[in-house]
C-alpha positions in Angstrom: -92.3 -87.8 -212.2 -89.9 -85.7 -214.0 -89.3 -81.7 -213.6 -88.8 -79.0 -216.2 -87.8 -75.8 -215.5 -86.8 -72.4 -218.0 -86.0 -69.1 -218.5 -87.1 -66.7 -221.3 -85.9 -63.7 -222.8 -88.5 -62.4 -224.9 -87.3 -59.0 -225.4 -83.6 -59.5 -226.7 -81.4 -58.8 -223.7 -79.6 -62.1 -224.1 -79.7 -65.6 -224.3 -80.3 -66.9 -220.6 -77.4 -68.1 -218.3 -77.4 -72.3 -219.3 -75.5 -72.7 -216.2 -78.0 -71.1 -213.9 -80.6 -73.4 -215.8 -78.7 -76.7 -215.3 -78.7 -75.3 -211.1 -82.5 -75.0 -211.0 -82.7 -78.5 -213.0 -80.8 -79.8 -210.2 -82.7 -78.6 -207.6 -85.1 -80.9 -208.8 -82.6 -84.0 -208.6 -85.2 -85.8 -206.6 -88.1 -85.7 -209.4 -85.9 -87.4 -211.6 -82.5 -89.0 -210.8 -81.9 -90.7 -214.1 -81.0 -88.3 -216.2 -80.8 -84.1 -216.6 -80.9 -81.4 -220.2 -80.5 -78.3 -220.6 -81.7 -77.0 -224.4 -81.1 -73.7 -225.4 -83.5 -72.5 -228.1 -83.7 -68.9 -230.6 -87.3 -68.1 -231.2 -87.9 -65.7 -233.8 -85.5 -62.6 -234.2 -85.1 -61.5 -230.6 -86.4 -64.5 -228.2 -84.2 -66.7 -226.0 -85.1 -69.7 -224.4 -83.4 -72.3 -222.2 -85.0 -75.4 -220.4 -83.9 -77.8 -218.5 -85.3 -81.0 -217.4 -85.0 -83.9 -214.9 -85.7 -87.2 -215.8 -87.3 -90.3 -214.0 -87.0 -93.1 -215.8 -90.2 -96.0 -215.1 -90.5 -98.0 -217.9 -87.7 -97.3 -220.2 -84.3 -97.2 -218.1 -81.9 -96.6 -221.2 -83.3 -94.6 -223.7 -85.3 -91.2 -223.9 -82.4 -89.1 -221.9 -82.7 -86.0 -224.4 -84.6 -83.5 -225.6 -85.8 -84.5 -229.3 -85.8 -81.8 -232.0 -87.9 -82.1 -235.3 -86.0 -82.3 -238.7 -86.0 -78.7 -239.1 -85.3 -78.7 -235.4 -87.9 -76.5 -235.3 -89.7 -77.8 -232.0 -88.4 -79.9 -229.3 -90.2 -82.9 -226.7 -88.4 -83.2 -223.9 -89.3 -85.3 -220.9 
């Protein structure tokens, strides 16, 4: 089972805190112990976002520990 977590700024104050994000990802360390993300993302003009993910790794132990972005990185998988 893995955990995602985020914070968005929709109005333009500021890109959220990455750090705080990477603390609630880990406060999660127990959904997924195998592997951890934070992705920081500018939406249109004025909206932040920042996710970050825990990862629990079943079937495929070395490979899918990122977030995976588009060619024109324009959207993102992640878990």
């Amino acid at each position: 089972m893995c955990g995602i977590v985020g914070i968005a700024d929709l109005r333009g104050h500021g890109r959220p805190d990455p750090g705080l994000v990477a603390t609630m990802a880990d406060t999660m360390a127990h959904r997924g112990p195998d592997g951890a993300c934070v992705v920081e993302v500018r939406a249109g003009r004025v909206a932040h976002l920042t996710f970050g993910f825990r990862r629990l790794s079943i079937l495929d132990l070395g490979a899918g520990a990122r977030a995976y972005a588009d060619e024109a990185d324009r959207f993102r998988v992640i878990c």
